[in-house]
C-alpha positions as CSV (number, residue, x, y, z in Angstrom):
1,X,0.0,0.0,0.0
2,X,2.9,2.5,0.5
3,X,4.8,1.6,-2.4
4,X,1.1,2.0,-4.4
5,X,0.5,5.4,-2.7
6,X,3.7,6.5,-3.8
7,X,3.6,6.0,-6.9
8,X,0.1,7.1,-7.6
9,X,1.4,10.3,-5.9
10,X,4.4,10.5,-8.4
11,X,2.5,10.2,-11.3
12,X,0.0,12.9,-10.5
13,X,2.5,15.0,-9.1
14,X,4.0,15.0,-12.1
15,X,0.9,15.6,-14.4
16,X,0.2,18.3,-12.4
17,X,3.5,19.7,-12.9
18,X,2.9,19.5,-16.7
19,X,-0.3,21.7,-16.3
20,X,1.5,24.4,-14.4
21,X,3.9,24.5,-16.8
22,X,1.4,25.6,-19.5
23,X,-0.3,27.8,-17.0
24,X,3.5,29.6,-16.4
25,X,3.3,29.7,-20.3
26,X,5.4,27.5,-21.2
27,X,3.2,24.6,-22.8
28,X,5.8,23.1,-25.1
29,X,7.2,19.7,-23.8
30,X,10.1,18.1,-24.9
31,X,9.9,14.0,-25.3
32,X,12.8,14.0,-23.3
33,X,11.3,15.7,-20.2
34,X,8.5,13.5,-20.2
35,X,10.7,10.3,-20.6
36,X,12.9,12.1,-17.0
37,X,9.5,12.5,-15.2
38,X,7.9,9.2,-15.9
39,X,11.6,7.3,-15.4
40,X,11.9,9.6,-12.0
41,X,8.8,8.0,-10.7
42,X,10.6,4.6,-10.6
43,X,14.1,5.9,-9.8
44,X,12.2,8.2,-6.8
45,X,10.4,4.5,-5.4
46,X,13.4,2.7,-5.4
47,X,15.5,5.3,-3.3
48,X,12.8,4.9,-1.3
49,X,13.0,1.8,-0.8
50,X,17.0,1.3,-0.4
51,X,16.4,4.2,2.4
52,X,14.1,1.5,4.2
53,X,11.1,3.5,4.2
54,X,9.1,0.5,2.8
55,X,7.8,-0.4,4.8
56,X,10.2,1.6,7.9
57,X,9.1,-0.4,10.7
58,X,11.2,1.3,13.7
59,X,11.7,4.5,12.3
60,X,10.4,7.3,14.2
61,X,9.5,10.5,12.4
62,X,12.4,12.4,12.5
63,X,14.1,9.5,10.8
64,X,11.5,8.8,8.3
65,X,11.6,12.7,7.2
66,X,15.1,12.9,6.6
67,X,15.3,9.6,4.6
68,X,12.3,10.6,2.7
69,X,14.0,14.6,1.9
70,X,17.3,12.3,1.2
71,X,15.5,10.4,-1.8
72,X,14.0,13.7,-3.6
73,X,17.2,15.4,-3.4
74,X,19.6,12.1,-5.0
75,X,16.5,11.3,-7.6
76,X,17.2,15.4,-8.7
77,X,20.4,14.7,-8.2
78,X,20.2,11.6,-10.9
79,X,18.1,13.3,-13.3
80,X,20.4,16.4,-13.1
81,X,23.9,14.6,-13.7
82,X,22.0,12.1,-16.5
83,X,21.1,15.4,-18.2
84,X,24.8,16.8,-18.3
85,X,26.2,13.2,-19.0
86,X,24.4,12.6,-22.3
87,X,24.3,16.7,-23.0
88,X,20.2,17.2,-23.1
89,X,20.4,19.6,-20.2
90,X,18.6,22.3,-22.8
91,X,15.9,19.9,-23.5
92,X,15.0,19.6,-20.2
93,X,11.8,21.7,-18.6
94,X,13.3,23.6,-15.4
95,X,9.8,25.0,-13.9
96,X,9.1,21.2,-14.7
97,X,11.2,19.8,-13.0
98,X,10.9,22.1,-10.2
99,X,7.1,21.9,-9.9
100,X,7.9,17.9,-10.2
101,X,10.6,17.7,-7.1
102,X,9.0,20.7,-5.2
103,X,5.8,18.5,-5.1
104,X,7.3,15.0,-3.9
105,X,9.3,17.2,-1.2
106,X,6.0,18.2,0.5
107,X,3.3,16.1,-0.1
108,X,4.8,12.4,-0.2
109,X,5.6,13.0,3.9
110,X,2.0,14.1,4.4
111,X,0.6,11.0,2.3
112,X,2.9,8.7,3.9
113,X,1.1,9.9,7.7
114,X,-2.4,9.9,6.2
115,X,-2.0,6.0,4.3
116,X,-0.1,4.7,7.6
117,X,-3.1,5.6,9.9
118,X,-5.3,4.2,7.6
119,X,-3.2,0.5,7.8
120,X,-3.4,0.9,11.4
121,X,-7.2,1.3,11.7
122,X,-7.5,-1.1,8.9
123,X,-5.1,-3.7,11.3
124,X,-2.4,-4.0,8.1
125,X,0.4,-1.6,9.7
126,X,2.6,-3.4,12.1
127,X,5.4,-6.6,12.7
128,X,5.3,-8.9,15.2
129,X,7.9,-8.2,17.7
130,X,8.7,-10.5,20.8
131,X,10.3,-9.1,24.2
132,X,13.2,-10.7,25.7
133,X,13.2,-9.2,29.7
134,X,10.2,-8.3,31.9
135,X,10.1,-6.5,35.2
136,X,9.9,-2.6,35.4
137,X,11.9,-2.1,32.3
138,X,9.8,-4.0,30.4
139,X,6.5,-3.0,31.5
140,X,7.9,0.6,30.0
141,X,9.0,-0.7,27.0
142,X,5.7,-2.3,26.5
143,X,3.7,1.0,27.2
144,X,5.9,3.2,24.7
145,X,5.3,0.6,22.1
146,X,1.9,1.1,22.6
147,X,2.0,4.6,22.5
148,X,4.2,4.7,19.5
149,X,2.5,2.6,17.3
150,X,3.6,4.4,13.9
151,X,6.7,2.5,14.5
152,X,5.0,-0.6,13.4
153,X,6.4,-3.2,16.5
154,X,3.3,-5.3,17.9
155,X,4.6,-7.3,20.3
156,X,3.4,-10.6,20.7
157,X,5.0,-12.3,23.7
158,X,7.2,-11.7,26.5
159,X,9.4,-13.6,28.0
160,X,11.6,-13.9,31.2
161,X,13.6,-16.2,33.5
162,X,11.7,-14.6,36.1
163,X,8.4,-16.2,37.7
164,X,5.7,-14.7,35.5
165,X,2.6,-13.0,37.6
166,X,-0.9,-15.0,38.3
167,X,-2.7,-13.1,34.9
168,X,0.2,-14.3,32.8
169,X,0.3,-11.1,31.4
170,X,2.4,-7.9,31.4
171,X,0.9,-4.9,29.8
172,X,-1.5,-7.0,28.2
173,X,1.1,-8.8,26.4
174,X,0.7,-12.9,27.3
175,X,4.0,-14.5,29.0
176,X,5.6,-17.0,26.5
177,X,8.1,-18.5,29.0
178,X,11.8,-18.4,29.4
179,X,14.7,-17.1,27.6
180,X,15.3,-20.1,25.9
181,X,11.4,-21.1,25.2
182,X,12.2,-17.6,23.1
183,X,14.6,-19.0,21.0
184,X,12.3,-21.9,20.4
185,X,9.9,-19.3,19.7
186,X,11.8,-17.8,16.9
187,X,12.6,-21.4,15.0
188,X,9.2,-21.6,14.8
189,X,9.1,-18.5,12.4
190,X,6.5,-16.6,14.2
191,X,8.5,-13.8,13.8
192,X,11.9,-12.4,12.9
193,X,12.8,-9.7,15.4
194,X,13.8,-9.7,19.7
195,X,13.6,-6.7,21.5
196,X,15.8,-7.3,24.0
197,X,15.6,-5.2,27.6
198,X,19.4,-5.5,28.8
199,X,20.0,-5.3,32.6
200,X,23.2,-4.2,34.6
201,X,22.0,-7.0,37.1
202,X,22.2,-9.8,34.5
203,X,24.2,-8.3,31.9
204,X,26.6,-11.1,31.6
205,X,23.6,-13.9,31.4
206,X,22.5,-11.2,29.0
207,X,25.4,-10.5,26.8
208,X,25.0,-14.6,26.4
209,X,21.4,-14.8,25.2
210,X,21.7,-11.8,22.6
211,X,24.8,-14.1,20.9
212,X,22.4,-16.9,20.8
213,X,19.7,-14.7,19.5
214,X,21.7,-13.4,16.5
215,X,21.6,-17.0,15.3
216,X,18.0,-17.2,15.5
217,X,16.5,-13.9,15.3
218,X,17.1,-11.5,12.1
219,X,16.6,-8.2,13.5
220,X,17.9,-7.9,17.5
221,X,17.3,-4.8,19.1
222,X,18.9,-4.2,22.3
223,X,18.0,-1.8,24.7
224,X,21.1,-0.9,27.0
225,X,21.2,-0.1,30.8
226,X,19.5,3.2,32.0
227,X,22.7,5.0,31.8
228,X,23.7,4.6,28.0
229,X,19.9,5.0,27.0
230,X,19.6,8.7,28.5
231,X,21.7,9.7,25.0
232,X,19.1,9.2,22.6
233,X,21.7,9.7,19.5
234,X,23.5,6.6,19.2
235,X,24.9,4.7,16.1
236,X,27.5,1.3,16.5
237,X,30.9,1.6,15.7
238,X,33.2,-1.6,14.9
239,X,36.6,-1.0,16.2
240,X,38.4,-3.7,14.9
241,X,36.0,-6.1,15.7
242,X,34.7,-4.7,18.8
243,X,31.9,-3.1,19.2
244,X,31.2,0.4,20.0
245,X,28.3,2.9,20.7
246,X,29.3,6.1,19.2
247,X,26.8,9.3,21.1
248,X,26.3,12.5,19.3
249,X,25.5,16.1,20.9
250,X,24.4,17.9,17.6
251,X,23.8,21.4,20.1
252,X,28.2,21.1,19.7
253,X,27.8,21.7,16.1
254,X,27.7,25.4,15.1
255,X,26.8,24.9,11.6
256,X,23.6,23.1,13.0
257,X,23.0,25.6,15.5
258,X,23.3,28.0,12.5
259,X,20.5,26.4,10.8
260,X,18.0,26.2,13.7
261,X,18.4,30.1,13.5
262,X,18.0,30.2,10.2
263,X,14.4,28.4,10.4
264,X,13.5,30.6,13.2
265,X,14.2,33.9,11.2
266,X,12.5,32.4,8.4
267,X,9.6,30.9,9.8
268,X,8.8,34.4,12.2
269,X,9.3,36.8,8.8
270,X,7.0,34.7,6.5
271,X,4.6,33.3,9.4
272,X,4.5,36.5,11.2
273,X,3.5,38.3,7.5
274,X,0.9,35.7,7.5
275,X,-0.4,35.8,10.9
276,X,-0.5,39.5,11.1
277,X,-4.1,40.3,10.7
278,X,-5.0,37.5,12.9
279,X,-2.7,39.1,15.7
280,X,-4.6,42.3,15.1
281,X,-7.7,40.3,15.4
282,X,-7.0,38.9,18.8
283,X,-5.7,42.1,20.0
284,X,-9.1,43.9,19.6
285,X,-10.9,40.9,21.0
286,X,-9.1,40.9,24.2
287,X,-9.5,45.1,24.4
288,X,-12.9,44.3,24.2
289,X,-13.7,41.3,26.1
290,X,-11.6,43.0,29.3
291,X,-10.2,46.1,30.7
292,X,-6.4,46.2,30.7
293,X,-2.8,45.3,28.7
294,X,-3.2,43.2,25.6
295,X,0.1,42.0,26.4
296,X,1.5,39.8,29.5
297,X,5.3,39.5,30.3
298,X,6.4,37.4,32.7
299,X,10.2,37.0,33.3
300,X,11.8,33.2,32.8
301,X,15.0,31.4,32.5
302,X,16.2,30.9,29.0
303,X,19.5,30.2,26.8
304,X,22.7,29.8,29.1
305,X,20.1,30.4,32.0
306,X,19.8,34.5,31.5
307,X,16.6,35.6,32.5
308,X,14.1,37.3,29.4
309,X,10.7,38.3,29.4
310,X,8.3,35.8,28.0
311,X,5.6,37.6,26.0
312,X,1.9,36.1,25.6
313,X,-1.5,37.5,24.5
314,X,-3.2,38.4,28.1
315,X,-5.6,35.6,29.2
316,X,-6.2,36.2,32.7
317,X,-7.7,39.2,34.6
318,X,-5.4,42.3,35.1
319,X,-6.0,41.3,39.6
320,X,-5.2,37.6,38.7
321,X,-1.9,36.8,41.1
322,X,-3.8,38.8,43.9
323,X,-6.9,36.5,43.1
324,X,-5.0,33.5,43.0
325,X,-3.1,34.0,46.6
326,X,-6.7,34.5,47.8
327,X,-8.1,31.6,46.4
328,X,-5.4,29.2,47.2
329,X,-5.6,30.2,50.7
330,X,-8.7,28.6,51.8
331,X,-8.5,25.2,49.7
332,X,-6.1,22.9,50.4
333,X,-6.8,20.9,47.0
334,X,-6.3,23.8,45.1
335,X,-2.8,24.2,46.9
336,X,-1.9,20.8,45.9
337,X,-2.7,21.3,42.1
338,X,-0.6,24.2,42.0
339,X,2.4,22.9,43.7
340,X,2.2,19.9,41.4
341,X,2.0,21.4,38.2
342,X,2.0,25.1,38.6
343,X,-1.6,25.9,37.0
344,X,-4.8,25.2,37.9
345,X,-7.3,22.6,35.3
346,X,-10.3,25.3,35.8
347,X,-8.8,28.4,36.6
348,X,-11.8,31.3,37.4
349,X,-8.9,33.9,37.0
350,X,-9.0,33.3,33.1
351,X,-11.4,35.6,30.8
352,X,-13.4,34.7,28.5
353,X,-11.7,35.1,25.4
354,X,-8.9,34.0,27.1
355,X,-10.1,30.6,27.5
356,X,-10.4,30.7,23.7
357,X,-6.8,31.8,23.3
358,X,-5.4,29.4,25.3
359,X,-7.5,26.3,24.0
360,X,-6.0,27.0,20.4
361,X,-2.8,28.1,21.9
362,X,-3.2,31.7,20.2
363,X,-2.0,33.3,23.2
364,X,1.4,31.8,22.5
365,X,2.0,34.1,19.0
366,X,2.9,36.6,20.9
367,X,5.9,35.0,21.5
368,X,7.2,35.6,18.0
369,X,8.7,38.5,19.2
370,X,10.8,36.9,21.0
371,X,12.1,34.6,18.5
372,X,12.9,37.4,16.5
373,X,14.9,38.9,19.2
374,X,16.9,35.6,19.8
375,X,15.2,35.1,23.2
376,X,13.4,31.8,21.8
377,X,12.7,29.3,19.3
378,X,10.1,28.4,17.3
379,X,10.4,24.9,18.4
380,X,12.1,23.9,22.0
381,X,11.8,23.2,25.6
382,X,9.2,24.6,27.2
383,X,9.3,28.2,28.6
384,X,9.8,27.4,32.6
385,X,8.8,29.4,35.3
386,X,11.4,30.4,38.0
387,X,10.2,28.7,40.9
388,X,9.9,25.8,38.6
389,X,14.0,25.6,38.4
390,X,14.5,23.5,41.1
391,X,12.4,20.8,40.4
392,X,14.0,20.4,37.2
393,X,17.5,19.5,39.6
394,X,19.9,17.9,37.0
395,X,17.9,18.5,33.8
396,X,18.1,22.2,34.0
397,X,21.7,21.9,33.0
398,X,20.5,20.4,29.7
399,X,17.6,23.4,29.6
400,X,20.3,25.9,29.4
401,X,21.7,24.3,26.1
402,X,18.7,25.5,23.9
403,X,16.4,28.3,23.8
404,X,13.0,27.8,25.5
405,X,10.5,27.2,22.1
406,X,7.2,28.3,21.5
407,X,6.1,24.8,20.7
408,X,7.4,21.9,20.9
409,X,7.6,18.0,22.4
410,X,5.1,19.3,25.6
411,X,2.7,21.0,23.0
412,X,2.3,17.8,20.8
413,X,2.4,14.9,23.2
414,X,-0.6,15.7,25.3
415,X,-0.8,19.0,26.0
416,X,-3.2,19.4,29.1
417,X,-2.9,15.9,29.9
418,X,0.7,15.9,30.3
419,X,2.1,16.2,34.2
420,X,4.9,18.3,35.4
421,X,7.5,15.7,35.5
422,X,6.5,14.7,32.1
423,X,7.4,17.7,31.1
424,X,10.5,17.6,32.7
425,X,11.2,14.2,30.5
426,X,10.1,16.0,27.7
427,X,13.0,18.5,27.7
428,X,15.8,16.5,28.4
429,X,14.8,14.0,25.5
430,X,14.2,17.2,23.2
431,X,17.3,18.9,24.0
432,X,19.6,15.3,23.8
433,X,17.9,14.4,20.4
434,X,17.5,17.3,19.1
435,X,17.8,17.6,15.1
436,X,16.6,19.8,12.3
437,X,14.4,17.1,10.9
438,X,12.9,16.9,14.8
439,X,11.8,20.7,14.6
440,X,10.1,20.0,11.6
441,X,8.2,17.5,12.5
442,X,7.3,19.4,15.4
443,X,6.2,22.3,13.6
444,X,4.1,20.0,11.6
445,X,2.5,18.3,14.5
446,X,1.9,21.2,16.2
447,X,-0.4,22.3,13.5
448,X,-2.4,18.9,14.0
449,X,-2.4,20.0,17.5
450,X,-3.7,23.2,17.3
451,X,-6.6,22.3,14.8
452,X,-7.8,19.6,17.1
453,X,-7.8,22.2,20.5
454,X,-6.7,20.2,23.0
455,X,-5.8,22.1,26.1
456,X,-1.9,23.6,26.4
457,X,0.1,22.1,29.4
């Protein structure tokens, strides 16, 4: 089904890029454009395919964006040094060829997303997956699967040297026995990949069992003690025949950093443009709707921890942190829900346009100004509050890397349903995986979020 979408997608893409090139005026075709765009189609696919993305069981979307930008730029790069090579570069259509790439760049990503959540309702998208190590850690591992189901693993049994509970179960997931029922397991060809939960306790009765799975299993999947899976960027090394795990900090790279800039300059100067009338929009309705500022600033901690002030479209009642000392002084539950995650679920100090603002997370454009003046980012860590700081202990060190974002991993992944300490997880896995192909994603998703309305964290 992905490999049909894609080239069904191809093919009109590129029938649509022969209309727009009459439309531009320039209807005349040349047989040996139209021989490049139909032989693209095929060298496009199979890219595609040699980048894994059919069908890209494991990647995550990061991943699967970068390989998929990878195969548009080497299938121009093909047609391009094909048309020099054999010296028909004058034959060839440019506004063809750019309507032709510009099209795959943008839409096959958004085709791929709507196609794989139609597999998964329809039951096609997913490979069995078995789990080798229960407990805590795999309890975890179970409920991310489960919440990460675009990666395609369905697990299918786990199984432990441990005594297995009364239900037989662990997340839902039936026990299948021992370590070495799993190897029996896998010679019966039920499936083809281990997901292996590695423990510093057993980690030399581990190290064993993932040499024996190698000859059993095709695909083994190791998940290393806590302290090497806090770096989320990771790729193997052989060093002469031993094995290493090479970790990646891509904040060190200035020509990286350079780039996130660049995408926040350019995303404030053409968004901003097109925003602009809607800001004007909101500012009236909030003039209206409530006597006071349009405008709140609140100071918080930002890039190498200097202090900046944090700029939002007012929500809240000009007598709101008077109100809310009042209020939280004569209800102890109230108290509670504060101290835990520093806002309140029905807060009566929020107008009533500002309810609207903050349930489509308008209030939150204000904060382009503060990406233009280097303060934030469009996409990072969420803006903490001072007194926050010391719950975030260790992890504010990695907060300090970036600059706070005005959306980002806490805006996509729940919203309102997410707690403080998830939050917390949220920006040290942002800030130690961080990419460019991340942000984008991001950005993407936070449109998705933002149309459906659930409620900001």
């Amino acid at each position: 089904m992905l490999v049909s979408s894609d080239v069904i997608l191809a093919l009109l893409v590129w029938c649509a890029a022969f209309i727009l090139q009459g439309i531009w005026g320039q209807s005349d075709l040349s047989k040996i454009s139209i021989v490049a765009a139909g032989s693209n189609v095929g060298v496009w696919v199979g890219l595609r395919a040699r980048l894994g993305l059919y069908p890209g069981y494991g990647l995550n979307q990061a991943d699967e964006l970068r390989r998929q930008t990878y195969a548009v730029a080497a299938s121009l790069t093909i047609t391009s040094v094909f048309a020099l090579t054999v010296h028909v570069g004058d034959l060839f259509s440019r506004p063809l060829l750019a309507f032709g790439f510009l099209g795959l760049l943008f839409l096959a990503p958004v085709l791929r997303t709507f196609v794989k959540h139609g597999m998964m309702r329809a039951g096609l998208w997913g490979k069995p997956v078995v789990i080798v190590g229960g407990g805590e850690n795999g309890a975890r591992l179970l409920q991310a699967l489960k919440m990460a189901m675009s990666l395609g693993f369905r697990p299918i049994a786990i199984f432990d040297n441990q005594l297995a509970p009364a239900s037989r179960t662990l997340e839902g997931v039936p026990y299948g026995g021992t370590f070495t029922d799993a190897i029996r397991f896998a010679r019966k060809g039920a499936t083809d990949t281990a997901v292996i939960v590695s423990s510093d306790a057993r980690r030399d009765y581990s190290a064993k069992f993932i040499s024996r799975a190698n000859a059993v299993f095709r695909y083994v999947i190791v998940i290393p003690s806590p302290a090497l899976a806090l770096v989320s960027v990771a790729t193997a090394r052989d060093l002469g025949g031993i094995l290493g795990v090479e970790t990646k900090h891509n904040l060190l790279n200035p020509w990286l950093r350079w780039a996130k800039r660049a995408l926040d300059l350019f995303g404030v100067l053409v968004g901003g443009l097109l925003v602009s009338p809607l800001l004007l929009f909101v500012a009236v309705l909030i003039k209206v709707d409530s006597p006071g500022p349009v405008f709140y600033g609140q100071l918080r901690p930002g890039l190498e921890g200097r202090y900046f002030r944090c700029w939002k479209f007012r929500t809240m009642h000009t007598d709101a942190e008077a109100f809310l000392t009042e209020l939280l002084r004569g209800d102890r539950d109230l108290q509670a829900e504060w101290e835990g995650n520093h806002k309140l679920r029905d807060d009566p100090r929020i107008t009533t346009i500002g309810r609207f603002l903050r349930k489509t997370s308008l209030d939150e454009l204000a904060q382009i100004w503060n990406v233009l003046r280097g303060e934030m980012s469009l996409v990072g860590p969420r803006p903490m509050l001072i007194e926050e700081i010391p719950k975030y202990g260790d992890i504010y060190e990695l907060y300090k890397q970036m600059r706070p974002g005005i959306t980002g991993l806490w805006q996509v992944s729940g919203r309102g349903d997410c707690s403080h300490d998830e939050r917390i997880a949220m920006a040290a896995y942002y800030v130690r995986s961080w990419s460019i192909w991340l942000d984008l994603v991001i950005l993407a998703l936070t449109i998705k979020t933002v149309v459906r309305g659930h409620g900001a964290c």
